[in-house]
C-alpha positions in Angstrom: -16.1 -280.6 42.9 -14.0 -277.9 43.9 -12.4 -275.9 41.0 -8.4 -275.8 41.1 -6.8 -272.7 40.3 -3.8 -273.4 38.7 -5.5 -275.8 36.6 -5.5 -273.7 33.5 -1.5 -273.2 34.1 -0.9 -277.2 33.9 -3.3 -277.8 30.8 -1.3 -275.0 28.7 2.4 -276.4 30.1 1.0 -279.6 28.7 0.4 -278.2 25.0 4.1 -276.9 25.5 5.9 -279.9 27.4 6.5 -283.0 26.7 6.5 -283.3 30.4 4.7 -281.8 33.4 5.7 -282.4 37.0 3.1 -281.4 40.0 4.4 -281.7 43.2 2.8 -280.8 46.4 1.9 -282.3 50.0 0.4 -285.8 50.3 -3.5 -284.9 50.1 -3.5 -282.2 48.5 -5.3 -283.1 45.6 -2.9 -284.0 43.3 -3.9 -286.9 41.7 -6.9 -285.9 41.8 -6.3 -283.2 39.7 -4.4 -284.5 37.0 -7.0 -287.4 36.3 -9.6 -284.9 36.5 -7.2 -282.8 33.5 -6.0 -285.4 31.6 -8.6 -288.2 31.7 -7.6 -290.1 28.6 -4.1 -290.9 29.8 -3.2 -294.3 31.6 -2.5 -293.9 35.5 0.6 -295.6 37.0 0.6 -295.4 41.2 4.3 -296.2 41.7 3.3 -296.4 45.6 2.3 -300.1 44.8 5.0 -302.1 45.6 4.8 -304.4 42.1 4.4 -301.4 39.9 7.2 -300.1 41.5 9.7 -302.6 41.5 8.6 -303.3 37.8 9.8 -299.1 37.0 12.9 -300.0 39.0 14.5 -303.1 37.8 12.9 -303.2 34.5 12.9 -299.1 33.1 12.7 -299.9 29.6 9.8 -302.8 30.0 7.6 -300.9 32.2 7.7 -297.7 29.5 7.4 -299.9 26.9 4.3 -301.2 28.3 2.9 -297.9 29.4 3.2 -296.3 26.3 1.6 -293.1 25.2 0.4 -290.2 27.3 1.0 -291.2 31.0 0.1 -290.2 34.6 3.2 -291.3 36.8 2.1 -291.0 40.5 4.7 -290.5 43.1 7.3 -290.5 40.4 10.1 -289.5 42.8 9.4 -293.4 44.1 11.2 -294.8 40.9 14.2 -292.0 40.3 15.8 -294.8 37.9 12.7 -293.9 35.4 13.9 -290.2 34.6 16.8 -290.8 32.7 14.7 -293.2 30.5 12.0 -291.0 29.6 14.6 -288.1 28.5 15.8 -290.1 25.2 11.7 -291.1 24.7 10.5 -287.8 24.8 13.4 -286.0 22.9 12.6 -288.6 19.9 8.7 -288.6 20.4 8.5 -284.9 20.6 5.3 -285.2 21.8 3.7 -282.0 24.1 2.1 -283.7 27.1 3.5 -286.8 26.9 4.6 -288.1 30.5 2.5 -285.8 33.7 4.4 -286.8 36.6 3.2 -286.1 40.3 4.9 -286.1 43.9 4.9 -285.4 47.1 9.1 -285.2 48.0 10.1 -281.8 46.4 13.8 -282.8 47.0 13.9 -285.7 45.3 11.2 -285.2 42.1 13.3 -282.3 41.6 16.9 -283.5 42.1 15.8 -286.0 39.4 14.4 -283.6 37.0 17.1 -281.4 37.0 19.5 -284.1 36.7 17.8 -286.2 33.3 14.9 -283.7 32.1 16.2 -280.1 32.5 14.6 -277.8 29.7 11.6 -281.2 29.1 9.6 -280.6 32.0 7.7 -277.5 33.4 6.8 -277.8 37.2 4.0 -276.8 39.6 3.2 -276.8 43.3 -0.5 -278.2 44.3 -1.0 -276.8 48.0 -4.2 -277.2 49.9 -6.8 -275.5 48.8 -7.2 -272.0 49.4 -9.9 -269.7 50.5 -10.3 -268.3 47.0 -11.0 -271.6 45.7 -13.2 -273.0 48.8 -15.8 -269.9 48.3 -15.4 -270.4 44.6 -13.9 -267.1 43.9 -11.3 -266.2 41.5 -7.7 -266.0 41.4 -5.9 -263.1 40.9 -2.6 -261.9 39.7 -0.8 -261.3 43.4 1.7 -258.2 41.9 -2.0 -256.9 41.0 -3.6 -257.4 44.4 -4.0 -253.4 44.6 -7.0 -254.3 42.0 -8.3 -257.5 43.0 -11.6 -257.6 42.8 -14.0 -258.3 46.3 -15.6 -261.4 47.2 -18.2 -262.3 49.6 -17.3 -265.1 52.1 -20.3 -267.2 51.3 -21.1 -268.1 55.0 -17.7 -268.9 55.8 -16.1 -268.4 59.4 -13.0 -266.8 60.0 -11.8 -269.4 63.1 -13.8 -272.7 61.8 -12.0 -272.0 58.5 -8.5 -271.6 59.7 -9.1 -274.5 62.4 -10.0 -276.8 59.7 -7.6 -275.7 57.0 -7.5 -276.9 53.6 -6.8 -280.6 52.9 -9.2 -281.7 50.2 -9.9 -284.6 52.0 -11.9 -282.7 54.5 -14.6 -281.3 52.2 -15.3 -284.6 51.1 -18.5 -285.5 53.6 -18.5 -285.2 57.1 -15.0 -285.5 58.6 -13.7 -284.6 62.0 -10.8 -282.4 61.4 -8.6 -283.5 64.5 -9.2 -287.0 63.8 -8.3 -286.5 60.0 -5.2 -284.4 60.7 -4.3 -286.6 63.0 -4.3 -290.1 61.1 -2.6 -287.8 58.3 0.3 -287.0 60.6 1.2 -290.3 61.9 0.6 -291.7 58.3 3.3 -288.7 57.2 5.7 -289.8 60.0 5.4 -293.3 59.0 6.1 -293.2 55.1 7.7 -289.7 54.1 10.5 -289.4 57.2 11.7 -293.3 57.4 12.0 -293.0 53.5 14.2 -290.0 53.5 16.2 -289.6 56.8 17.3 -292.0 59.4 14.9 -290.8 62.5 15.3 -293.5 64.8 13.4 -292.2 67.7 10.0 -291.0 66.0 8.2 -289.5 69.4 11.0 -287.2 69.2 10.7 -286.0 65.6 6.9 -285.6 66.2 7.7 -283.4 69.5 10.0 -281.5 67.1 7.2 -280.8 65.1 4.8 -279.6 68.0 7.4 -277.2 68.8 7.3 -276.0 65.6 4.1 -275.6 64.9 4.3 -273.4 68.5 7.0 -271.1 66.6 4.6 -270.9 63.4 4.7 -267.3 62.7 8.1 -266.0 64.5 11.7 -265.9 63.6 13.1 -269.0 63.1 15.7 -269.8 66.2 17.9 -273.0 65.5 19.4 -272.7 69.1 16.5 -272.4 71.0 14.5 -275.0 68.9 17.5 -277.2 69.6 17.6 -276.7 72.8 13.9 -278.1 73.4 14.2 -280.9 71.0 17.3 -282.0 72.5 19.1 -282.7 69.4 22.3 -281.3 67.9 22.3 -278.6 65.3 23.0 -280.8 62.4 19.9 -283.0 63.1 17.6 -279.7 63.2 18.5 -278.3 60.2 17.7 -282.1 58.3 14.6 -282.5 60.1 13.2 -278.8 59.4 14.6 -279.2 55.5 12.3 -282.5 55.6 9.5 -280.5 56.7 10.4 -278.5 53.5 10.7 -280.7 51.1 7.5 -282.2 52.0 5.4 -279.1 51.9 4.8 -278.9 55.7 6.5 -275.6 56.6 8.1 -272.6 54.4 10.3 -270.0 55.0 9.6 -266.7 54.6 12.9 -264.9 54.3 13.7 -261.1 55.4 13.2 -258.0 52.9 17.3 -256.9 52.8 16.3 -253.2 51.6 17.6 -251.5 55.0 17.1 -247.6 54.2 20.2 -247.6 56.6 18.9 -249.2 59.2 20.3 -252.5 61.0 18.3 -255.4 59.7 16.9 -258.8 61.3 18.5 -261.6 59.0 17.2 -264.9 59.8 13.7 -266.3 58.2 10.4 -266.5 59.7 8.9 -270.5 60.1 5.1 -271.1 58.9 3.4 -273.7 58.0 1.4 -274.2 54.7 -1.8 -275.6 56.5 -3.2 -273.9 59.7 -5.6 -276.6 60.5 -2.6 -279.1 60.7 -1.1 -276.8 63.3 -4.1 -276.5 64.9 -3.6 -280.4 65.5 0.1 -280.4 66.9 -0.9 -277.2 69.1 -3.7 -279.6 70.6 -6.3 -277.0 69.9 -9.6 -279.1 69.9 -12.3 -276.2 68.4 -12.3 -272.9 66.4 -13.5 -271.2 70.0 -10.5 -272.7 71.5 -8.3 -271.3 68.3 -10.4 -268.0 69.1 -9.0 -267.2 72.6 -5.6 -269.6 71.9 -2.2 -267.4 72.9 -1.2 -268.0 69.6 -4.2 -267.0 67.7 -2.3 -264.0 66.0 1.0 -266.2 64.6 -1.8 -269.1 63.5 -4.1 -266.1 61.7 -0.6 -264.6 60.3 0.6 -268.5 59.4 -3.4 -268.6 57.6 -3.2 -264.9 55.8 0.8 -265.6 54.2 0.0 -269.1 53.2 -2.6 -267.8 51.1 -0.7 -265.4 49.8 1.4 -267.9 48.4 -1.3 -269.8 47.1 -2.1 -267.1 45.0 0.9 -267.1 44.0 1.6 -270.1 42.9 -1.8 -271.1 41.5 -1.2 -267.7 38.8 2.0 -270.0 37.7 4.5 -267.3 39.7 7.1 -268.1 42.0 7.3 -266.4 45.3 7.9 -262.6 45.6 7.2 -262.7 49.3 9.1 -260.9 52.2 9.3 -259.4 55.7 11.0 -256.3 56.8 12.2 -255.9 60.4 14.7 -253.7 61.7 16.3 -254.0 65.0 15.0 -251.4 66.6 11.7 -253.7 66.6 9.8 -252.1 63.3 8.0 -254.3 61.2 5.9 -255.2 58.3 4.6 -258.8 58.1 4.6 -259.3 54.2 6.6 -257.3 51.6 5.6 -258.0 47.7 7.9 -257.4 45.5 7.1 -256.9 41.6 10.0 -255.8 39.3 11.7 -253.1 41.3 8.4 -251.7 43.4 7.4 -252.8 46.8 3.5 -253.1 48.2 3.9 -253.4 52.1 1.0 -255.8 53.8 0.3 -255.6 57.7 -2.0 -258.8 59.3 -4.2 -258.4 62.2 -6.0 -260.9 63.8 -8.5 -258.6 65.4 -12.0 -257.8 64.4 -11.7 -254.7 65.1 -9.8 -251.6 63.2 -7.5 -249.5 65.4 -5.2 -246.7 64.9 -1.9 -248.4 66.3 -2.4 -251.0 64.0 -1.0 -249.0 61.0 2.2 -248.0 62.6 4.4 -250.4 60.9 3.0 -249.4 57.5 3.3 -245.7 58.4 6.9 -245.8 59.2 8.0 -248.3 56.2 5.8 -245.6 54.1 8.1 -243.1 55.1 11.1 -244.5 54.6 10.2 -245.9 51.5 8.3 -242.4 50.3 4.9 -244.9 49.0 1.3 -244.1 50.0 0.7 -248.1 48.6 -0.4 -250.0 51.6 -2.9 -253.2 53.0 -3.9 -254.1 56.0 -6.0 -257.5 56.1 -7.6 -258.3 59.3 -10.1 -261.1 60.9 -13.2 -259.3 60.0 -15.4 -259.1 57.1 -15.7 -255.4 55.7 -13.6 -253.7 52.8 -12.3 -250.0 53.0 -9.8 -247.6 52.9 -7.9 -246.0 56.4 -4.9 -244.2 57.3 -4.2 -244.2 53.3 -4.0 -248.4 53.5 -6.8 -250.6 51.9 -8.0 -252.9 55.0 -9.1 -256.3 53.4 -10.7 -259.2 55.4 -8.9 -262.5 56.2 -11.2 -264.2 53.2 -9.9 -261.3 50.5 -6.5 -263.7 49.4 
């Protein structure tokens, strides 16, 4: 079994909550999790049909019924629930009493802010993360200066990030392509036709090809349109689906200019680099090796674990990027309180000079000597005034 991280978070929200919510991408270990945590509670899968037309059309029978300390799976299935289980836990007063999990962050949390605002802390599951794979500890990300180094335990730089971090795929011997890819039809299937009207799904799924191509770059509505063939409008709901269901984020631009013209729109990534592995058509970690896009898909691997630190030390994202527009860059930008830790990503196993430029410049704009550079190979050191990490070290 393969130790969560933010399982120590959940467990002490639960001695101060009456409720806790833990949302996150189908698979990614979820409900495992919360049975694993709280294994004296009754489980309730509002995926079955019955249980769920019971929550619906009946609220105050099916809580009467299951009484006590609960698991709710897929709460967001059975919205009419929330505004029943406010008055019950405001008389109650019990911590822990209702742990609620789902996999639609739009509509778990349009529903808790709407009926359990100020009842209910709230946590995001992702995949698992290196850290946890190699059985490592997590670390305070506004402390990664101090972090302490790990060994990568036999792990593989381009195996790992082919195969990515769905739990389901450390459990035995399973093909990776053929995983991901019952996984994505099964997604296109149940999460889109329940929350928009696609009615031509080859198209949404060659939307989300051509997004996994742009995985790493600034996000370009027009141009993505353009390929799609689909209107604005329709973009901007499909790529807020891919959101709200934990398939891509949005890394958004550092606006500290130092009076220079700044680049405004977002960056696109995905959470899981093994999924885009899939919907690039990339068959093999040597294929992902020599790929065109093996710098964006190591980038895509190295931020999403950043934000897996993150969010597994209970802390909500403090992640940017600075460009300007004459073309200077850093990939990452941390932000704690009022200081800034610059972060450059490398693909290469190899160190060279050039590859400190962006950091160099940003240092001297920002007058900072604090600097990281993490890059595909395995060694830890210090060059050019920048601690290099490896790909493993977050």
């Amino acid at each position: 079994m393969i130790y969560r991280h933010l399982s120590p978070s959940i467990k002490k929200a639960a001695t101060n909550y009456p409720v806790v919510a833990v949302t996150g991408p189908r698979q990614s270990g979820k409900t495992t999790l919360c049975r694993e945590l709280f294994p004296d509670y009754t489980y309730v899968n509002l995926e079955k049909l019955d249980t769920r037309d019971f929550a619906k059309n009946d609220p105050n029978a099916f809580l009467e019924r299951y009484h006590g300390k609960v698991i709710l799976d897929e709460a967001q299935r059975a919205p009419e629930l929330f505004s029943y289980i406010m008055p019950l836990v405001d008389e109650h007063k019990t911590k822990g009493e209702f742990i609620l999990t789902g996999s639609q962050n739009f509509h778990l949390m349009e529903s808790i802010s709407q009926s359990l605002a100020g009842r209910c802390a709230t946590f995001k599951l992702l995949p698992f993360s290196t850290r946890e794979i190699l059985g490592a500890e997590n670390f305070d990300i506004c402390k990664i200066r101090t972090a302490k180094n790990i060994e990568p335990g036999g792990l593989s730089c381009y195996h790992q990030i082919f195969k990515g971090g769905y739990p389901p795929l450390y459990d035995g011997n399973v093909d990776p392509t053929e995983w991901l890819g019952n996984y994505t039809r099964t997604y296109l299937d149940r999460d889109v036709r329940t929350l928009i009207n696609v009615g031509d799904l080859d198209t949404f799924e060659r939307f989300l090809r051509l997004c996994a191509g742009r995985t790493g770059q600034i996000l370009d509505m027009s141009s993505l349109t353009n390929d799609v063939g689909i209107s604005v409008p329709s973009v901007k709901r499909w790529l807020s689906l891919l959101v709200a269901s934990y398939t891509v984020f949005l890394l958004n631009p550092h606006q500290k200019n130092f009076n220079k013209r700044l680049i405004k729109s977002p960056k696109l990534y995905f959470y899981d680099t093994g999924l885009v592995c899939y919907l690039l058509g990339i068959k093999s970690p040597d294929e992902l090796e020599f790929h065109s896009l093996r710098g964006n898909i190591f980038e895509t691997h190295v931020i999403s674990e950043l934000f897996k630190t993150t969010l597994n030390a209970g802390r909500e994202s403090s992640l940017y990027f600075w460009r300007d527009s004459l073309g200077h860059e850093v990939d990452v930008i941390l932000e704690d309180a009022e200081k800034l830790f610059p972060i450059e990503i490398k693909s290469a196993q190899t160190i060279s000079g050039s590859m400190f430029d962006g950091l160099a410049y940003w240092s001297s704009l920002n007058k900072t000597s604090d600097a990281m550079l993490i890059y595909g190979g395995n060694d830890f050191y210090t060059r050019n005034g920048a601690a290099v990490r490896p790909w493993f070290f977050v």
